[in-house]
Every structure is written in C-alpha cells, then in structure tokens.
N, C-alpha and C positions, 0 to 999 in steps of 0.2 A: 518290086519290094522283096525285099528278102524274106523269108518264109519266119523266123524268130520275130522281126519286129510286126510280120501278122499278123501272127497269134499273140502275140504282148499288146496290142492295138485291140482285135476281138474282147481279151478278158480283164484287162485293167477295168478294176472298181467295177467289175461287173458283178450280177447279184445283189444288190446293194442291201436284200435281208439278210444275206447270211451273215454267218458267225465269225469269217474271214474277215468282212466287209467292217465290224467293229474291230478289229486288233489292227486291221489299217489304217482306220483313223486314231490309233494310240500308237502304231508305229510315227504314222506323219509328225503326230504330237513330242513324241519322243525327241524327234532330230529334230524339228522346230524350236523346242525349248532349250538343245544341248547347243544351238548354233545360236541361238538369242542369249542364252547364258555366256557364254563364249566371247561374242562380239563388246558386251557390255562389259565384262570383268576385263579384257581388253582394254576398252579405251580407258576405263577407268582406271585402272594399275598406270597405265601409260601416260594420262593426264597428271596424278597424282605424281609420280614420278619427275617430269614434267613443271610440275607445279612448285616443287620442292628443291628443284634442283635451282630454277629460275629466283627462288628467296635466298638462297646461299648465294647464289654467285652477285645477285643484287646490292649485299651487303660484301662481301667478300671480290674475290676473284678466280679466274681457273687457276693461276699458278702467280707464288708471293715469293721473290726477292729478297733475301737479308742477308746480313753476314750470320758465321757460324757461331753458335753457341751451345757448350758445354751446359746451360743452366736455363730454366725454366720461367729464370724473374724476366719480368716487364719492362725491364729499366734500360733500356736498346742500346747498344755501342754510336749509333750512329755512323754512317756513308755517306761518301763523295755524293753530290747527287747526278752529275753531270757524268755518267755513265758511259761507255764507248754505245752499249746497247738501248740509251735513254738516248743522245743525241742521234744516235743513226739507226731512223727508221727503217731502214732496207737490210741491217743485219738479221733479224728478225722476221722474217717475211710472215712465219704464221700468226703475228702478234696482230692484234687492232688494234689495243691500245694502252699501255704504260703511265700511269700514275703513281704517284711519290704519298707515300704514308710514314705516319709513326705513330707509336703507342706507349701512354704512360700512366698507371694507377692512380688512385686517387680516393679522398673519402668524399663523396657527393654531400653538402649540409644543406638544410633549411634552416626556417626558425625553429623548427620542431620537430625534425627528422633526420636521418642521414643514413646513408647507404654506399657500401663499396663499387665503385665504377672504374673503367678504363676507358680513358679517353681516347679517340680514336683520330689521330689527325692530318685533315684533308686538306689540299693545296689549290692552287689555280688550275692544276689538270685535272681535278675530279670528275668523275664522270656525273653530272650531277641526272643527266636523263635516265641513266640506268637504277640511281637510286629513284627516281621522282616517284614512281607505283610507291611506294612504301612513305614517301612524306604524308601522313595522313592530315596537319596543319601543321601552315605558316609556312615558312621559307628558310632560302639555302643560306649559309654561313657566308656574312662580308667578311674580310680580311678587318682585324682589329685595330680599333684605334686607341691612341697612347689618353688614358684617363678618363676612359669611357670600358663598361663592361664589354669583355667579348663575349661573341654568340655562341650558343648550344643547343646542339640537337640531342635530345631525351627520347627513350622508346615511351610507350603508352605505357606499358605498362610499369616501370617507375613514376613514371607522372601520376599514375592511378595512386601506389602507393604512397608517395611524398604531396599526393593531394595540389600539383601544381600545374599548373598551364603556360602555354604561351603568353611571354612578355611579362611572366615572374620573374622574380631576382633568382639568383642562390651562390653558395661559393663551394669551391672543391678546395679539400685541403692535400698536401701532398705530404706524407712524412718521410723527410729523408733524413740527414744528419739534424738538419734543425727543420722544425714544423715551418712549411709555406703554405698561404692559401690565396686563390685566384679569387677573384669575382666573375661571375657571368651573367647572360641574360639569353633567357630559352626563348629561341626564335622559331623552332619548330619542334613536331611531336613524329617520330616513325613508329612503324610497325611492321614487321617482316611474320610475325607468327611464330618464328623460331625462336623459344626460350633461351635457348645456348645463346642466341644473340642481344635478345631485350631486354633479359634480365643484367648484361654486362657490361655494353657500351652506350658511349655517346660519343656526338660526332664533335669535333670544333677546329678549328681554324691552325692550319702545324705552326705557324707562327707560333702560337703560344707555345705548343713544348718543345720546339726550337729555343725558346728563351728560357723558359726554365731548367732545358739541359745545358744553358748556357751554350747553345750551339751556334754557328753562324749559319747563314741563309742557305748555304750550300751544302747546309749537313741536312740528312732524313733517318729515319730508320728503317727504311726497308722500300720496295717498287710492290707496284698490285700490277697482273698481268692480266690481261682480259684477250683470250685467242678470239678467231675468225668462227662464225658460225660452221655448224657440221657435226661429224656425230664423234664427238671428243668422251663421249661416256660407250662402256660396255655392250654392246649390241643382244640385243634380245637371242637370237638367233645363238649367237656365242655361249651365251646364259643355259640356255639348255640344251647344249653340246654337252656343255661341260658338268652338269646335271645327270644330262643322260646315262652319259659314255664315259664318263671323268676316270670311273676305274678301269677302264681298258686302255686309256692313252698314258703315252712314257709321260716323264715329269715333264719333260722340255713342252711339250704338248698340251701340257695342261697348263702350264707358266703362259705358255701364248697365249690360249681361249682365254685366261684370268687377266690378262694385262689389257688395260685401257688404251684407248689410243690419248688418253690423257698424259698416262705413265708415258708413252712413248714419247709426248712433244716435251714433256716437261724434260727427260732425259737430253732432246737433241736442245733444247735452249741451253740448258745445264753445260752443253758441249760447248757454245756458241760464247760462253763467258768469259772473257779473258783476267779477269777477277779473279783469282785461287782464294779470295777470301769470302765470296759469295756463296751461297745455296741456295737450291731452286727446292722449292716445295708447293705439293701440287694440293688444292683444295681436299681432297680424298683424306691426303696423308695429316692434312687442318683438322680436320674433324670427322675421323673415319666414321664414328659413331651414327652417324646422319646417315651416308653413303651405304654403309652395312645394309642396316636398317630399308633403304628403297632396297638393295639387293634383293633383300629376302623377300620383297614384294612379288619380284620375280619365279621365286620359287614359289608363293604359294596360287601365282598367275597359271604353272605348268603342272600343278595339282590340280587346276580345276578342269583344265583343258583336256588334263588324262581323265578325270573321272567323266566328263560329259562323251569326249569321245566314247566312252567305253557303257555310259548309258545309251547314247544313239546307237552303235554299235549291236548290243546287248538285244537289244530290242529289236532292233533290223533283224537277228538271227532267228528268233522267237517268232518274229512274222513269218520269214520266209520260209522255216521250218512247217508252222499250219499252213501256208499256200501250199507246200508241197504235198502234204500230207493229204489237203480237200483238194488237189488235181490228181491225187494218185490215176483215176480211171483216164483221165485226158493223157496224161505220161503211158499209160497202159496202150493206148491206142496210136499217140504215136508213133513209141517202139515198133509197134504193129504194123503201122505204115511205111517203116523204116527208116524213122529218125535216129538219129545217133545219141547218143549218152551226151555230148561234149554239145551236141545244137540244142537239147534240151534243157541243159544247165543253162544255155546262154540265155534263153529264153527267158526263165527266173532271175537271173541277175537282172536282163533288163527291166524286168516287172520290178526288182526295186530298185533298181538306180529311176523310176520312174517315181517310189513312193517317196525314195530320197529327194529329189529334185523339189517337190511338192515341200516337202519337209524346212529344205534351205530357202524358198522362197519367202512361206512362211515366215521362220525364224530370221531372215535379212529385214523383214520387215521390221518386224516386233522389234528386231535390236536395235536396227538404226532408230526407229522412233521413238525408242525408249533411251537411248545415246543423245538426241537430237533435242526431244523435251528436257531434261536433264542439262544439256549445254545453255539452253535459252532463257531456264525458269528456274534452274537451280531448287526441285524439289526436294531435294534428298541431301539434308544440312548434317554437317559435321560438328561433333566438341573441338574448336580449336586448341583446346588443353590436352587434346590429346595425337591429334591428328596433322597440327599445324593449318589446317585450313577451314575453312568455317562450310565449305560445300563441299560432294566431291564433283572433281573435273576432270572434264571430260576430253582425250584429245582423239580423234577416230583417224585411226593409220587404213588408206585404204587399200595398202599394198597386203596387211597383215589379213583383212575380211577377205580378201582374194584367198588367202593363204590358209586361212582358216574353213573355208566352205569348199578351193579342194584336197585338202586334208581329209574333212571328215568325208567327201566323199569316197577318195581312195583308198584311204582305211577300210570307210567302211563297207563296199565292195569287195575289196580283197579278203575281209572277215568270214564274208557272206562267202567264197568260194566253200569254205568246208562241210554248208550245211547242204548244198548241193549234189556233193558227193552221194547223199542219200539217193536221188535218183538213178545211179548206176545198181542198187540194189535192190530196184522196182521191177517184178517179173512183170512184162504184157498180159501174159494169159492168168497167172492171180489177180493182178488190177482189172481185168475187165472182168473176169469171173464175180469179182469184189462187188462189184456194180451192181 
C-alpha cells in the first residue's frame, strides 16, 4: 500500500470529538445537498421541458407545409394535396409522418354566448393517437354527413366558458363577403394546457372547410410534418457552450451551437421540395414565444448548477484548509521523516476526495429519492395558469447524474489543489516545536 493512502486510511474521521470532526460532517453536508440540488433541478427542468415540448407537437407538429404568404389572415390559398413528397414516402426519409390540414376563422355561437375560434381541419391521415393524451371526453371526428350536424372538437376551456359539453349543439358563423354559418355538434372536449392553443382552436372535419372555400377534395391548406424520434431540439450540452463561452467564439460558431437540429432538417426538407411555391416552417419559428421560454429554463438549470458547485466547492476548501491547519504537527513530522511537499499534498486531497465521495453518495440518494417520489406521487402541484402543467415532471437523464457527480468531483478536487499549497510553507521544526 502506498504510504499516502496509509495515513489517509489511519486519520479519516478520526477524533470523532474534535473540532475538525464537526466541519466534516458540514462539509459531507454541503456536497450532499449541492449534488441532491443539482440532480433534482435536473430532472425537473428536463422533464418540464420535456413535458411542454410533447403538448406543442401533440397539437401541432415539428415542421408545417403551406404555400407562401405575404399576409397574416387565415383565409389559406389552398394546395394540390397529392404532393410528389405526400405520395412518396421515401423522398423524405426523416419524416414519420405527413398529414393534410387547414385553417379557417370563425365566430363560435351559442344560445347565449359566442367567442372568436379557428377551426382547425383534420383529415383521414390525422394522427389521431398522438392527439388521444389530450382528448379529455368523447371522441374523434367522423367525416360529415349531408343534413346532419358535423362534429367538433372544443378545448375545456371554452367549454368551461360557453358553459357546454359533449353532445351540445352550437353553430360557427363565418363572415366573409356575406355572413355564413355552419351548425355543429361537440363530440369531444381537449386539453393540452397551452393557452396559445385552448383558448383559439377547435378541431373538425377538412371537409367542411373544403366546402366552404368552395374547394375540391384535393385542395388542403397546408401538410403537418411529424419527424422520427431523436434529439431534433437544442442539446443541453450546446446550451451552455454557448452560455459559457458565446463571447469568445466567432459568429459562425456561435450560429452552429444556436442552430437546432430541427432548423437543420426543416432546411434539408425545404431542399427536397420541388414546389417553388411551398415553405417549410418549423414549430420553433410557429411559436418562438413557447420555445424561448423552455430555453431560458436552461439558463437558469446552469445558474444553479454554478451556484451549488461553487457552495460544495467553497466548503470543501474551508474543510481542507482546518484539516490542514489541526495536522500542522503530523505535516511537521513527516517533512521530518522526509516526506515530500507534493506526497503530502496528495495525502489531503485524498482525505477529501474521500469526504466528497461520502458527500455524492449521500446526495445520489436524497436526489434520486426525492426525483423518484415526485415521478410516482406527484407531490409538488403546479398552477396550470401558469406553468402549463398541473405537477412538476420529472424526467432523470442517467447519463447527465454521471455527469453531474464527476463534475463536481473534479472541480471540486482541482479547487482543493490551491489550499494545499499551504503545506509547502509548514517548517518541521516550528510544527513540531508548535506541538
């Protein structure tokens, strides 16, 4: 046995009255709770994230199809539907799956109410399993029949306000040159939690505003793109490059770290269109507002991770420094015996890469189990008014707790080298004199 991990073996947690022996156990405490802090705001930012991306793209898609427009209104040119890239599956490889939408305003009426909606219309390709999480009652849209009301999907929360349920009447009016109105009949009720979405759409059938833009069956306005699973959003890792280091990289550099791999695929499909009258837009560019917003979650995920580091950190140095300080006479005597400056330092490090270790075990615990109860029980409820989700959730990356526990230990090791230096200016003969 090597002669450092010895004497690291001899004096760990030895003494257990002294005065040492309490700032160890508030060292261990320290990285225990910087590494359970850590773990938990982790998964949670991650789940949250996670949670939020999965309600957009459930209503939405990763990347939306339409022709170009100079203007803002609702009232869609309409396209071919029969597409070279809608019939032929294999031009596309990153795609899973293409569906045909359109969209057209409208006033939602009751007997005693009414409210501004755009209807949102779905075909025989819908994906209707991707929306299902969010049907909270009744069912999916049949194709309409001629003198019978067609079906509509309502969020909750216009249902809440217009006071109506499943297998109510109501009628949408549309004004264009001259006032039309449809009748319906609400076959189901969604909820995604996203206000941007509940408070504006509803679902029904394209047929109908195929008929009321006087379209034929083969006109749409616009395709929903839904890519292959993988990591089509901004990479953590990326995140705080770019965070970190953003002012010392050239621009090209920092355009890469910022660019999605979302932005990239929506680019090569955009390439893949032989359509000059088409545009690819990618969910981000739909509703940056949402997207920003998780970003910034990220930034304050790498606030916390600095600040705990640099409490476990802080403290490790604080220990190591009184360790040093109540072995002055033992450092006295080794010199003595003719230890080196550079074995005696190692000595210390390993006394706390040993209080660390102690410290991440701890703290692995505490986190997971507090990550774990949290996933199962949902104690810790959110305002969906403000958060979009009524818990928060949980997703535990186990590559990132890897990541995260040797991080802080190499940090915080490598911090611990400069308090060590102290020992190179400990005489033998004052230290043991000292004694």
């Amino acid at each position: 046995m090597k002669p450092e991990f010895f004497v690291v073996r001899k004096i760990a947690f030895s003494g257990s009255s002294t005065f040492s022996a309490f700032i160890i156990r508030i060292a261990v405490a320290a990285v225990a709770l910087s590494l359970c802090t850590m773990i938990v705001a982790t998964a949670m930012i991650t789940g949250f994230q996670k949670e939020i991306r999965n309600k957009v793209l459930g209503f939405w898609s990763h990347l939306q199809i339409t022709p170009f427009s100079l203007t803002s209104s609702l009232e869609e040119k309409g396209i071919y539907r029969y597409q070279d890239f809608y019939t032929d599956k294999t031009l596309l490889p990153e795609v899973r799956h293409i569906q045909v939408t359109a969209l057209k305003g409208g006033l939602l009426k009751t007997k005693d109410e009414f409210e501004g909606v755009v209807l949102k219309g779905v075909g025989d390709d819908f994906d209707w399993k991707n929306f299902e999480p969010y049907l909270k009652r009744g069912r999916s849209i049949s194709p309409p029949v001629e003198g019978t009301r067609s079906d509509i999907i309502i969020s909750s929360a216009t249902a809440k306000r217009l006071q109506i349920d499943t297998g109510d009447k109501l009628t949408v009016t549309f004004m264009e040159q001259s006032i039309r109105q449809r009748p319906f009949k609400i076959c189901g009720i969604y909820e995604t939690g996203l206000e941007e979405f509940d408070l504006k759409y509803a679902l029904v059938n394209i047929e109908v505003i195929q008929e009321l833009n006087h379209w034929g069956k083969d006109t749409v306005g616009g395709f929903e793109v839904f890519l292959k699973e993988g990591n089509l959003f901004k990479s953590r890792s990326k995140a705080y490059l770019l965070a970190l280091f953003g002012a010392l990289l050239s621009a090209e550099q920092q355009q890469g770290l910022a660019m999605d791999p979302l932005e990239k695929i929506g680019e090569e499909v955009y390439s893949k269109i032989s359509n000059p009258a088409l545009d690819v837009q990618t969910i981000k560019s739909i509703s940056p507002g949402i997207f920003d917003w998780l970003e910034l979650q990220t930034m304050n995920e790498l606030i916390i991770l600095t600040l705990m580091l640099l409490v476990a950190a802080i403290n490790m140095i604080t220990t190591l420094l009184i360790l040093i300080l109540e072995r002055t006479n033992m450092i006295g005597i080794l010199k003595a015996l003719g230890a080196a400056n550079v074995s005696i330092r190692k000595i210390f490090v390993l006394y706390s890469a040993v209080i660390v270790s102690i410290g991440l075990l701890i703290g692995n615990a505490t986190g997971l189990a507090i990550c774990f109860i949290q996933k199962h029980f949902q104690l810790l409820k959110l305002p969906p008014d403000s958060y979009y989700l009524t818990h928060a959730p949980i997703e535990i990356s186990w590559t990132w707790i890897a990541a995260l526990n040797v991080g802080t230990v190499v940090i915080t090791l490598l911090l611990l080298l400069l308090p060590t230096a102290l020992v190179a200016r400990i005489s033998p003969v004052k230290a043991i004199r000292f004694e």
